[in-house]
C-alpha positions as CSV (number, residue, x, y, z in Angstrom):
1,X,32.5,16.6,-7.5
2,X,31.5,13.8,-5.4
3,X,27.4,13.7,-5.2
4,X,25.6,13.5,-2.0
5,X,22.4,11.8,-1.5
6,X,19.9,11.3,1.3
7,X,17.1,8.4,1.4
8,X,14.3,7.9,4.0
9,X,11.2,5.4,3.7
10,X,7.9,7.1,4.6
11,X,4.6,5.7,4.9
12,X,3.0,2.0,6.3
13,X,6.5,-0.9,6.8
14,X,6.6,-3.0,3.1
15,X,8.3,-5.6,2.3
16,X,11.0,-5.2,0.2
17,X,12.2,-1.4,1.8
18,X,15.6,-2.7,2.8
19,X,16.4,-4.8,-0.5
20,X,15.6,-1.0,-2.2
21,X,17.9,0.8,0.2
22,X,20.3,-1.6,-0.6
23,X,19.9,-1.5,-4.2
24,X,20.0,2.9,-4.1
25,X,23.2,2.4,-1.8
26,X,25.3,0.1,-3.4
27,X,24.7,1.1,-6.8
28,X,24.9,4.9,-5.3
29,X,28.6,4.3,-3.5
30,X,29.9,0.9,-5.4
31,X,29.1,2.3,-9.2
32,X,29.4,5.8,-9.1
33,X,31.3,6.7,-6.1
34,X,28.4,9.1,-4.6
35,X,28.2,9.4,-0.5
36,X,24.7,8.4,0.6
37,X,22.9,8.8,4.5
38,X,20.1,7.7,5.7
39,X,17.2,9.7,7.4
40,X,15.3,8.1,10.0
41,X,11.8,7.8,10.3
42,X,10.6,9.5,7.7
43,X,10.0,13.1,6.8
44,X,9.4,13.2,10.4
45,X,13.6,12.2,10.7
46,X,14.9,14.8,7.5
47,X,12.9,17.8,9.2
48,X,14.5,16.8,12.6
49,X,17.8,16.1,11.2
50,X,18.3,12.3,11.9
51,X,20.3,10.8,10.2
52,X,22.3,7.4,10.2
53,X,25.3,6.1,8.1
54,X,24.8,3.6,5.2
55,X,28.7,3.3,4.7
56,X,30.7,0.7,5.6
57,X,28.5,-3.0,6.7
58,X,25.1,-0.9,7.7
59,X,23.7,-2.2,3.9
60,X,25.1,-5.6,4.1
61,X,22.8,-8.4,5.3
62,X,19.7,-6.6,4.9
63,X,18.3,-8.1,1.4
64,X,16.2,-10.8,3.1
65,X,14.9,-8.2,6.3
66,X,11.3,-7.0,6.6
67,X,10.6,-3.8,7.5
68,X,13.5,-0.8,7.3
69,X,16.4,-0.4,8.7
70,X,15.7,3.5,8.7
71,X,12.0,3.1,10.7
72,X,9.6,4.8,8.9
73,X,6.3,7.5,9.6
74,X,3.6,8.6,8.1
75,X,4.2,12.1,9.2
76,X,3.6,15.0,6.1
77,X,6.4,17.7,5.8
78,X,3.4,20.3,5.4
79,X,1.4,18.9,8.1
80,X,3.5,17.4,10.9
81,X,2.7,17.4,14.6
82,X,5.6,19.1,16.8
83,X,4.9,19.2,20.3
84,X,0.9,19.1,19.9
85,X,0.5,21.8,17.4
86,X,0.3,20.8,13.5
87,X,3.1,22.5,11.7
88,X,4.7,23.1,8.4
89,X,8.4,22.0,8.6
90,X,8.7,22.1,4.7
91,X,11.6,25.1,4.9
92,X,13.0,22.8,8.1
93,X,13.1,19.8,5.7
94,X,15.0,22.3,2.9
95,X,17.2,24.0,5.7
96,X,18.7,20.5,6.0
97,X,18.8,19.2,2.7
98,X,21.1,21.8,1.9
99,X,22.8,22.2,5.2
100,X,24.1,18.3,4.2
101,X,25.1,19.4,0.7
102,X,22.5,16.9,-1.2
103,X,22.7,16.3,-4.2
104,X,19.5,14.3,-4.3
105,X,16.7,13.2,-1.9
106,X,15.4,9.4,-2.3
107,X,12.1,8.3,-0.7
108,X,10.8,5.2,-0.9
109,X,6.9,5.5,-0.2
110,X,3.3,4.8,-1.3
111,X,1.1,7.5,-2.9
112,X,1.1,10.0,-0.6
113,X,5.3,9.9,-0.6
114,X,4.4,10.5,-4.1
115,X,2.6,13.7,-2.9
116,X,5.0,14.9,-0.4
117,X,8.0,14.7,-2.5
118,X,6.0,16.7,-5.2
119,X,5.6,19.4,-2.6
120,X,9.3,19.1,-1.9
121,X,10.3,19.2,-5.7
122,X,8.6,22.6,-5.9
123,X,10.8,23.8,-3.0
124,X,13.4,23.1,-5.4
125,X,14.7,20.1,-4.1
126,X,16.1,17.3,-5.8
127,X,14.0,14.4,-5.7
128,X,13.6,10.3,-6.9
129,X,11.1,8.3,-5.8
130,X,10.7,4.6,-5.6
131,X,6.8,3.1,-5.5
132,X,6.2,0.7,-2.5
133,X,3.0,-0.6,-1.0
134,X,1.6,-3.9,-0.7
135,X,-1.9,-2.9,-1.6
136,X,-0.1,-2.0,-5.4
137,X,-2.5,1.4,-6.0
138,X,0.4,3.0,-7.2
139,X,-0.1,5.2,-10.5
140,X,2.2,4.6,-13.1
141,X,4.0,1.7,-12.1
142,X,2.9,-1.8,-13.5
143,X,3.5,-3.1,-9.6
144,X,5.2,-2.1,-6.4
145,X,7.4,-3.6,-4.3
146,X,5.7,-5.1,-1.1
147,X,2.6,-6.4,-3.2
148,X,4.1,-10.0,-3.9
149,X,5.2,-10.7,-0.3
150,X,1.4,-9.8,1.0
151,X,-0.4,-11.7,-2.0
152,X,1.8,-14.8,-1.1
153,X,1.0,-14.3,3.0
154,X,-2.8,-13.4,2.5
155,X,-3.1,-16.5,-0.5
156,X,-1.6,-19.1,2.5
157,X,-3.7,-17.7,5.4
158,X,-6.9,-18.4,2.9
159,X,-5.4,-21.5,1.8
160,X,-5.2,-22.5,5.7
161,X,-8.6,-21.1,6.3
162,X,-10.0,-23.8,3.9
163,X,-9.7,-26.8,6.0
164,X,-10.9,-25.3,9.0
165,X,-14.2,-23.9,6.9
166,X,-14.7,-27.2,5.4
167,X,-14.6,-29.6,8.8
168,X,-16.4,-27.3,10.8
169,X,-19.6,-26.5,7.7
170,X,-18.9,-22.6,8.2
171,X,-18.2,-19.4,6.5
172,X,-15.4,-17.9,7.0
173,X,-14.9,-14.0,6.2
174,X,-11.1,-13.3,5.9
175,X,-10.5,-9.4,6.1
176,X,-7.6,-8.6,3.7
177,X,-6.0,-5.1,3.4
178,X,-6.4,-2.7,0.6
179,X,-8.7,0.6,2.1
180,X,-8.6,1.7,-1.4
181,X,-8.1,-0.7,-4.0
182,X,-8.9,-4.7,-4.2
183,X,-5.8,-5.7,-5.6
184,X,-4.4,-7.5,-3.0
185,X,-8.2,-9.3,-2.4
186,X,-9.0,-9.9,-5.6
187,X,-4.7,-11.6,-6.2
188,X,-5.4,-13.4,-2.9
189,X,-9.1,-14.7,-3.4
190,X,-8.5,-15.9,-7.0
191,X,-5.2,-17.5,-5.9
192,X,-6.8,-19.3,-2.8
193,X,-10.4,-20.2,-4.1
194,X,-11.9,-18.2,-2.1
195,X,-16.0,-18.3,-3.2
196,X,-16.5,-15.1,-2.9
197,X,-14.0,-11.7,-3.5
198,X,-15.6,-8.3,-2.2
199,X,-13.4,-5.6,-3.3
200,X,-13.6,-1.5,-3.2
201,X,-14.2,-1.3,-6.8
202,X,-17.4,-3.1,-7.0
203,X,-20.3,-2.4,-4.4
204,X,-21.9,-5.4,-3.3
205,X,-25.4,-6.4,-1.6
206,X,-25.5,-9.0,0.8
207,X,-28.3,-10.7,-0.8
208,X,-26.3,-11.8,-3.6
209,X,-23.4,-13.1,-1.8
210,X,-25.6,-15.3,1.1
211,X,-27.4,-16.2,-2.3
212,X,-24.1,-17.9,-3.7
213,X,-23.1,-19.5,-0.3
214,X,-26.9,-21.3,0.3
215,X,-26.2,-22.2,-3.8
216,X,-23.1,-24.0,-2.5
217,X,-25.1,-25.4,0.1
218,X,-27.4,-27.2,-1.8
219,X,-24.9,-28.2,-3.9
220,X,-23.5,-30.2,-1.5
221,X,-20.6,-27.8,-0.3
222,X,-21.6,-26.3,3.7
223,X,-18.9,-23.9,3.6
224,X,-17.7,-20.8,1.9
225,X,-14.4,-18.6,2.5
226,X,-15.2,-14.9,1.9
227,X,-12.3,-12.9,1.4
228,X,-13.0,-9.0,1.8
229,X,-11.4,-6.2,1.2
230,X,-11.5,-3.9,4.5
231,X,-12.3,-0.8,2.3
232,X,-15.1,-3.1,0.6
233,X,-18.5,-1.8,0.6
234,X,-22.2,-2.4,0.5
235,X,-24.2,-0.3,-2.0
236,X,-26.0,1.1,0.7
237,X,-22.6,2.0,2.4
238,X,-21.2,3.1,-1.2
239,X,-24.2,5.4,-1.9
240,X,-23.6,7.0,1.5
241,X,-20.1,7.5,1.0
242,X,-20.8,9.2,-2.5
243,X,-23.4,11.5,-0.8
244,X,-21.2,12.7,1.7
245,X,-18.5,13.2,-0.7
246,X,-21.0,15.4,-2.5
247,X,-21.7,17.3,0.3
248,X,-18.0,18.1,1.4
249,X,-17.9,19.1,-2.0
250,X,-21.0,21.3,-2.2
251,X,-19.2,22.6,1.2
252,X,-16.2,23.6,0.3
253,X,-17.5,25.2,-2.9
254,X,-18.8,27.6,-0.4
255,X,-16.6,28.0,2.2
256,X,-18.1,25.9,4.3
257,X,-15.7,23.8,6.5
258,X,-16.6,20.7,7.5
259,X,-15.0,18.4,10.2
260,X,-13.9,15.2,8.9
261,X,-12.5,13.5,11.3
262,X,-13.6,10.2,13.3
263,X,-12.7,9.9,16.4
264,X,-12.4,5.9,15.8
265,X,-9.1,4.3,14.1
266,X,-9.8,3.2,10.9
267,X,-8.9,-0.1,11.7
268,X,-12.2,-0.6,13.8
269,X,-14.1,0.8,11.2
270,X,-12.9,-1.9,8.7
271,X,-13.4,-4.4,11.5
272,X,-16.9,-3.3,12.4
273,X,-18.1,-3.9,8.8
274,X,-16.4,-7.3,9.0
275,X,-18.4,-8.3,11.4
276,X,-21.4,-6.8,10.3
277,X,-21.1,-8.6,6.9
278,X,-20.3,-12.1,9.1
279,X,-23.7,-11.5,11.0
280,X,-25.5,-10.7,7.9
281,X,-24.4,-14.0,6.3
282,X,-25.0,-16.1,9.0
283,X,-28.4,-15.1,9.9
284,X,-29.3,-15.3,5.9
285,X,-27.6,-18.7,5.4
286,X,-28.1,-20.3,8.9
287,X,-24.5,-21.0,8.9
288,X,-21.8,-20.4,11.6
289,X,-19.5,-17.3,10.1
290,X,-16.4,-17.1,11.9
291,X,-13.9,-13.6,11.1
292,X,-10.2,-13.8,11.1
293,X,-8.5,-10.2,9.8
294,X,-5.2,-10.8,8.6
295,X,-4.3,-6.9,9.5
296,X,-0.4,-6.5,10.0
297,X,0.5,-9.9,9.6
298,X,0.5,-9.2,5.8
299,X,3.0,-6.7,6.3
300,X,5.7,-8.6,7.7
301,X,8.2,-11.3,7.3
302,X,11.3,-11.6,4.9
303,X,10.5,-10.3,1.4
304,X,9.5,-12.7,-1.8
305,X,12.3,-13.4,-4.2
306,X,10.3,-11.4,-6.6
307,X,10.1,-8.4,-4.2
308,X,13.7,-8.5,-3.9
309,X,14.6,-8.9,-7.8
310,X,12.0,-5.3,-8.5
311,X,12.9,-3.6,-5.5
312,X,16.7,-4.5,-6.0
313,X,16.1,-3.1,-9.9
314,X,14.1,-0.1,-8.8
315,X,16.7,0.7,-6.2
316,X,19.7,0.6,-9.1
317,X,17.7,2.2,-11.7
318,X,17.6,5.3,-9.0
319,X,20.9,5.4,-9.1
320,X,21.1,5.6,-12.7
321,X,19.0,8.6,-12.6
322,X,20.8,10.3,-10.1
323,X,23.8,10.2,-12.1
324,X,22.3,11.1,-15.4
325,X,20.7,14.5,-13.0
326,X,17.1,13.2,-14.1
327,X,15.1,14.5,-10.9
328,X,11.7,15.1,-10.1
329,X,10.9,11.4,-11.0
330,X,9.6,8.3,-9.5
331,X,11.3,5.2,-11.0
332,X,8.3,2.8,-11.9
333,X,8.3,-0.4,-13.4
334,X,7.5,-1.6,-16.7
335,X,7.7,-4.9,-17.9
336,X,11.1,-6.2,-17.4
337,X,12.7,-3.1,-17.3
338,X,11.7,1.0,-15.9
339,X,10.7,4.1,-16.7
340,X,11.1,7.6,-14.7
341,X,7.8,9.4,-14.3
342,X,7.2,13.0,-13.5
343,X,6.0,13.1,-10.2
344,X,3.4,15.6,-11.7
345,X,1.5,13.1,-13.4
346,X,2.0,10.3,-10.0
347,X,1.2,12.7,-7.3
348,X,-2.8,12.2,-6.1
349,X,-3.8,9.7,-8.4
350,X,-4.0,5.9,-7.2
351,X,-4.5,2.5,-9.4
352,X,-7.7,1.0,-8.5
353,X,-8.8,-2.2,-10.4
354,X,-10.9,-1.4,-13.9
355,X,-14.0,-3.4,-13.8
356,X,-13.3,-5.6,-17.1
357,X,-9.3,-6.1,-15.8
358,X,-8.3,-9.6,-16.9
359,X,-8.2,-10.6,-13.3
360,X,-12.0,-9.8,-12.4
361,X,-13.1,-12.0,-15.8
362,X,-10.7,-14.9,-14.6
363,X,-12.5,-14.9,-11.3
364,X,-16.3,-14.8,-12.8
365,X,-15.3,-17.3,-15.0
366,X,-14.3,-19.8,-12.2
367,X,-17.7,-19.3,-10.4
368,X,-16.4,-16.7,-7.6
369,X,-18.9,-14.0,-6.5
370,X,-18.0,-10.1,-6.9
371,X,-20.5,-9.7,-4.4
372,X,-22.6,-7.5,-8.0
């Protein structure tokens, strides 16, 4: 019989989402003759039943588009808001996959895609995923799709930044995304020169980085480009963090709920610190800091050739599986080619960068400051 399959994206826009749906879909209905439909918007689209057609033109033209042509949410199946209240529309989610006959559920999504389609494999779903985030913290995969469009965006914004830091003798503090992991900093910094790379993975004090920008100084260079992860911290800000970790811990050990919500989007949070680090510098170096935060910008914009290539071979390779009724799996990449991975050993784990990864040693060796 004919197979069925539903794909959705879920989680932040990436670049590279559409070449993937395109890759699932043609390989899905040109190779093996399977019916595919699209969800929109997410989880928040397959528990409200909305779908949309990917027959006929709907995949043609969309290689070189950013952002999906199925919109996308960040909405949980276990934890969704409906109408104010926080529900569970996991058995809504399973009422549909079977009320269209799937054979198969594709979602393209970051980690916590990862997670939800775990939960919806032990519903007894069929699921595939595909890895795609531009800050690359994927486990399992050697990259995601997204991650070379960003690096290329956020390594030309720095590049730019460099002639603007150098006429006017200032310091400019470039916040890059990555809440989590540094890779897209650390890519970006190394790539554009920046002087100094503060990432997630390595605490840093501000003494040591206004210590390498008056070092510059007095070597004849009056400006320095700081590129900063917005999840990057202090090691007063990291010790904090750890403590109230502890605590929640300690907490929930003992039944002990604790609210962990703040009431400010985390976008000002990352921006706050920004600023706070700018200030910092300038009033330790007695140089003009200026902040620019890339933010969404790094999102956008047609996809890289090389985001095109792994999400196109991602995308096929799904297909593949589908056919050969290997579920449960999210499709990474390794080396040229891929590998399915049980979504038990994806699900809740993240790639952050490993202290002696080749990358950090490249940058120490060129003189650039981690900030340690």
């Amino acid at each position: 019989m004919t197979q069925t399959i539903g794909i959705l994206t879920s989680g932040g826009d990436s670049p590279g989402l559409n070449a993937a749906i395109r890759g699932v879909g043609k390989a899905c209905m040109g190779h093996y003759r399977m019916k595919i439909m699209g969800f929109r918007d997410g989880f928040r689209g397959l528990a409200e039943n909305r779908t949309m057609s990917l027959a006929g033109n709907q995949l043609s033209g969309i290689l070189t588009q950013g952002g999906t042509i199925l919109g996308t949410s960040r909405d949980k199946p276990h934890n969704m808001p409906v109408d104010g209240t926080i529900m569970d529309m996991t058995d809504a989610i399973a009422r549909n996959y079977h009320q269209h006959k799937l054979d198969c559920l594709v979602c393209l999504g970051g980690g916590g895609t990862q997670k939800n389609a775990l939960r919806l494999k032990k519903k007894g779903l069929n699921v595939i995923t595909l890895p795609k985030t531009i800050d690359n913290d994927v486990a399992g995969t050697d990259i995601t799709f997204g991650f070379d469009t960003a690096l290329g965006i956020a390594t030309e914004a720095i590049d730019r930044l460099h002639s603007t830091a150098h006429s006017h003798h200032r310091i400019i503090v470039v916040e890059v995304m990555g809440h989590r992991a540094g890779w897209l900093t650390l890519g970006a910094g190394i790539a554009g020169g920046a002087d100094v790379i503060l990432i997630p993975e390595i605490p840093y004090t501000v003494e040591s980085v206004a210590d390498a920008i008056r070092k510059r100084s007095r070597g004849g260079k009056p400006f320095s480009i700081v590129a900063v992860a917005e999840g990057a911290l202090s090691q007063e800000e990291h010790e904090a963090q750890q403590a109230a970790l502890a605590a929640r811990k300690a907490a929930k050990k003992s039944g002990i709920r604790i609210d962990t919500t703040d009431s400010k989007e985390p976008e000002l949070v990352y921006a706050e610190r920004t600023l706070r680090l700018a200030h910092q510098l300038e009033t330790q170096t007695g140089l003009e800091a200026r902040v620019t935060i890339l933010g969404h910008l790094q999102r956008g914009g047609t996809p890289s050739a090389a985001d095109r290539l792994l999400a196109t071979r991602l995308g096929t390779a799904a297909a593949d599986l589908i056919h050969a009724q290997e579920y449960g799996v999210m499709v990474a990449a390794r080396g040229d080619g891929t590998e399915a991975m049980p979504l038990e050993e994806i699900a809740g784990k993240g790639k952050l960068i490993p202290v002696d990864h080749p990358w950090i040693a490249a940058a120490r060796r060129v003189g650039t400051n981690l900030g340690d």
